[in-house]
C-alpha positions in Angstrom: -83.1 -18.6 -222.9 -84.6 -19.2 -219.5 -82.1 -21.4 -217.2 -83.3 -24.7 -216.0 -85.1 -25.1 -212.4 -82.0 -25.4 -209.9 -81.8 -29.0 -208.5 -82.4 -29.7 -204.6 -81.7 -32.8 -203.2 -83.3 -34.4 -199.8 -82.5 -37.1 -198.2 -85.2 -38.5 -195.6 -84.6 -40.0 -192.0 -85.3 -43.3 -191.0 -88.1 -45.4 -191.3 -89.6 -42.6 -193.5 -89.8 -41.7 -197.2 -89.7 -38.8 -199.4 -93.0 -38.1 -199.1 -93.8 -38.5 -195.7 -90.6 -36.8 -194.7 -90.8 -33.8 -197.5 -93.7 -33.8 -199.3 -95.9 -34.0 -196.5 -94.1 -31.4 -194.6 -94.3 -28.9 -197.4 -90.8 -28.5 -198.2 -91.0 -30.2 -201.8 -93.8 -27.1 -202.4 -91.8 -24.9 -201.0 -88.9 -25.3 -203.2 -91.0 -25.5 -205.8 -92.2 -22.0 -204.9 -88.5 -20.9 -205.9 -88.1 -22.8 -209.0 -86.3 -25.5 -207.9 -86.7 -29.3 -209.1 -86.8 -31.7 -206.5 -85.9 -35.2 -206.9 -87.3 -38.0 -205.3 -85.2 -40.3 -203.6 -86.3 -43.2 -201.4 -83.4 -44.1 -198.7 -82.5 -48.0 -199.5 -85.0 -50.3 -197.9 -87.6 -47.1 -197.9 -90.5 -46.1 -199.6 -90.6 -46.8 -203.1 -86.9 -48.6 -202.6 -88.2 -50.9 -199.9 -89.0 -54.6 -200.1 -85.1 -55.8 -199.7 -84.2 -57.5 -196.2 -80.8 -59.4 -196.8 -78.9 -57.5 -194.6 -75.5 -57.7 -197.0 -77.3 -55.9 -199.7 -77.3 -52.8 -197.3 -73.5 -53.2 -196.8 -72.5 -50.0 -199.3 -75.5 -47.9 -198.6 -73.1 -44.7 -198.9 -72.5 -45.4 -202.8 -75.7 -46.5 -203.5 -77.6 -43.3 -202.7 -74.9 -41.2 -204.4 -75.0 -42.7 -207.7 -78.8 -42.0 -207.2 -78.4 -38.0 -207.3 -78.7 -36.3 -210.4 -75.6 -35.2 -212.3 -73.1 -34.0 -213.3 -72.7 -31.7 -209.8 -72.1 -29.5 -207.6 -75.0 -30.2 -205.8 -76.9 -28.8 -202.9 -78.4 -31.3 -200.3 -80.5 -31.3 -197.3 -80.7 -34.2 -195.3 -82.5 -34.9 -192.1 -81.5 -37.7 -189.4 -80.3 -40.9 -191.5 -80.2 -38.7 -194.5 -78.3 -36.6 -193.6 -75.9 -38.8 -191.8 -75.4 -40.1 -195.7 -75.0 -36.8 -197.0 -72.1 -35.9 -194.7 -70.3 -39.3 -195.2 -71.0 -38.5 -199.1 -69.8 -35.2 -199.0 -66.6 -36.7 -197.2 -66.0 -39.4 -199.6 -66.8 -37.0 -203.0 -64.9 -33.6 -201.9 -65.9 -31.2 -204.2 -69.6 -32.6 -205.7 -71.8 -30.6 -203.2 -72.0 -27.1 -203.4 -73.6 -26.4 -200.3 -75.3 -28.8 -197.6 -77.9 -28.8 -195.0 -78.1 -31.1 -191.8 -81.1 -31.3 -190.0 -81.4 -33.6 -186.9 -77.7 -34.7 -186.8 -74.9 -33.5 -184.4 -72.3 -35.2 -182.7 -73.8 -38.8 -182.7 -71.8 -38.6 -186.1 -68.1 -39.5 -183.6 -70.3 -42.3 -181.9 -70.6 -45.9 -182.6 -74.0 -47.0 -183.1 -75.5 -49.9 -181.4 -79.0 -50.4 -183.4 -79.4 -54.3 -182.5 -82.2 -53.1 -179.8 -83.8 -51.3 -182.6 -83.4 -53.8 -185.2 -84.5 -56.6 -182.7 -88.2 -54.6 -182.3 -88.7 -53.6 -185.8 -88.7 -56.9 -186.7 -91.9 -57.7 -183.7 -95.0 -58.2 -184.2 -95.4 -56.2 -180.5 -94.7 -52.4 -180.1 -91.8 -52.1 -178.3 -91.8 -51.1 -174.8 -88.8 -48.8 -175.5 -89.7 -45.3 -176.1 -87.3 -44.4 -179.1 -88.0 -48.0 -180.6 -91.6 -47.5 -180.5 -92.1 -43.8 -182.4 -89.6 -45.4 -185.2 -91.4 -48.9 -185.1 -95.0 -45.9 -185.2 -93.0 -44.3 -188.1 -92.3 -47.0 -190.1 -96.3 -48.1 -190.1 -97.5 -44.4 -191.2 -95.0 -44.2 -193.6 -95.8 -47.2 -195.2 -92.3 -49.1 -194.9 -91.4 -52.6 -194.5 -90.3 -53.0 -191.0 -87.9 -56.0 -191.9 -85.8 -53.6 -194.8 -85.9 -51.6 -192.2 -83.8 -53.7 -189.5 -81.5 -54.6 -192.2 -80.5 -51.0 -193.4 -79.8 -49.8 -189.8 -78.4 -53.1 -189.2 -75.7 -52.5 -191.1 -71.8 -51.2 -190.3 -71.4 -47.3 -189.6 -68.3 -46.5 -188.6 -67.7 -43.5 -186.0 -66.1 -40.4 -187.9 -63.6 -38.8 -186.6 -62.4 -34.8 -187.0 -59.6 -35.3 -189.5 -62.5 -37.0 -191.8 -64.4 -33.9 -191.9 -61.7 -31.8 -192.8 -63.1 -32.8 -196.5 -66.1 -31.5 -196.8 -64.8 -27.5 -197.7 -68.3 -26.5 -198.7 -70.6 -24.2 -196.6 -72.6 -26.6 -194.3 -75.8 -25.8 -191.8 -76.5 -28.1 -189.0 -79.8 -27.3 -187.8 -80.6 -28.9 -184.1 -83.9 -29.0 -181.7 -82.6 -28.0 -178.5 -84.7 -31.3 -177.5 -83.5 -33.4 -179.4 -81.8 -36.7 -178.9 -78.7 -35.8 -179.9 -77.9 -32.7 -177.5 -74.8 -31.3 -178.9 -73.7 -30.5 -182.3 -70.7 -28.3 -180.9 -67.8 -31.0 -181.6 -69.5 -31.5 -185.2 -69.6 -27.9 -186.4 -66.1 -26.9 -184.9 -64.7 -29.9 -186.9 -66.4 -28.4 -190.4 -64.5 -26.4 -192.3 -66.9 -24.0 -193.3 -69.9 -24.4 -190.8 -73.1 -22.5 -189.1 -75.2 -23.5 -186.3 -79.4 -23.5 -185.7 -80.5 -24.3 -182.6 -84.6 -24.9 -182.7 -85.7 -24.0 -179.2 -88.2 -26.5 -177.5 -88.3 -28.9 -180.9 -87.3 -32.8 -180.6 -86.0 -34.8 -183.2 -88.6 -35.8 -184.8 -90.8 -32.4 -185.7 -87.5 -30.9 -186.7 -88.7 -31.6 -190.5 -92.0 -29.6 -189.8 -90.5 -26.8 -187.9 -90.7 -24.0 -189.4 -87.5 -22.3 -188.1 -85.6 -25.5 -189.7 -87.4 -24.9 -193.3 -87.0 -20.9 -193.1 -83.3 -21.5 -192.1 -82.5 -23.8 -194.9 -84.4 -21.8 -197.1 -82.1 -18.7 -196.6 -78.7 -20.4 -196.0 -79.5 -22.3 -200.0 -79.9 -18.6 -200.7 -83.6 -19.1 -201.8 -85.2 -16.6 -199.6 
């Protein structure tokens, strides 16, 4: 009897979509390479899941997306950015459902409280923003085909700093892959706090061609135990 494909799960970043994030960038090909089934899932307010701007609809995000993966698990997840900000707060809140998990483009931002009213404020413009950040996201959201309004609703909504005791949770192996130029500069304070975590550093990538890199694909590709 031949076993059935093994199930990868990726969550996108913001303003993006599961094609532009990972079928674009090869990865859903890639896994496929290996046998692996793939499921696509649009963030809330992204993609195929867009169209929704009342910002209390975006108030339990978390469980939303979760009851969205396929079961029953363990499961093994990669997330990039926003995605995998949900994956870690997932894998906090369901101990023992993910087998193994990747985080690209996340670090210590996690311990931070985010302001997003700035970016919020010029997603919802009809002008590009002057700001630099604000405008490749407000760029983002046009290529990828998203509603700019869902948008400033979903990162609108409350996300509470984590704090080391929460992480103490998450007991499966965990990869935090980071461009040394990326926004978030440190992802130190995160993987100490892990249980059972490894570092990447991507020299000379930034934040957002960490999904295209191909030192982030190789290295989730061997820590799943794919290649």
């Amino acid at each position: 009897m031949t076993a059935p494909p093994r199930s990868v799960v990726l969550l996108h970043g913001f303003a993006s979509s599961f094609d532009h994030n990972w079928r674009q960038t090869g990865w859903v090909d890639i896994l496929s390479d290996f046998d692996c089934s793939v499921p696509e899932i649009d963030l809330p307010g992204h993609g195929a899941a867009s169209g929704r701007t009342d910002h209390e609809s975006y108030a339990d995000v978390e469980e939303e997306v979760f009851s969205s993966l396929p079961a029953p698990g363990p499961l093994t997840a990669v997330g990039f950015s926003a995605g995998a900000d949900l994956l870690l707060r997932m894998a906090i809140a369901h101990p023992g459902h993910f087998e193994r998990i990747a985080l690209l483009g996340l670090g210590d931002n996690v311990f931070e409280t985010r302001d997003a009213s700035t970016l919020a404020r010029a997603l919802e413009s009809d002008d590009e923003p002057e700001d630099v950040v604000a405008r490749l996201f407000y760029r983002l959201a046009a290529s990828a085909g998203n509603d700019p309004r869902a948008l400033s609703a979903f990162i609108s909504r409350e996300r509470p700093a984590l704090a080391e005791e929460d992480l103490s949770a998450v007991t499966c192996p965990v990869l935090v892959v980071l461009g040394d130029r990326d926004m978030t500069t440190s992802a130190a304070r995160l993987v100490a706090a892990l249980p059972s975590a490894s570092l990447v550093t991507l020299a000379g990538v930034d934040h957002f061609a960490t999904p295209s890199d191909f030192g982030a694909i190789d290295a989730t590709i061997r820590f799943l135990g794919l290649g």
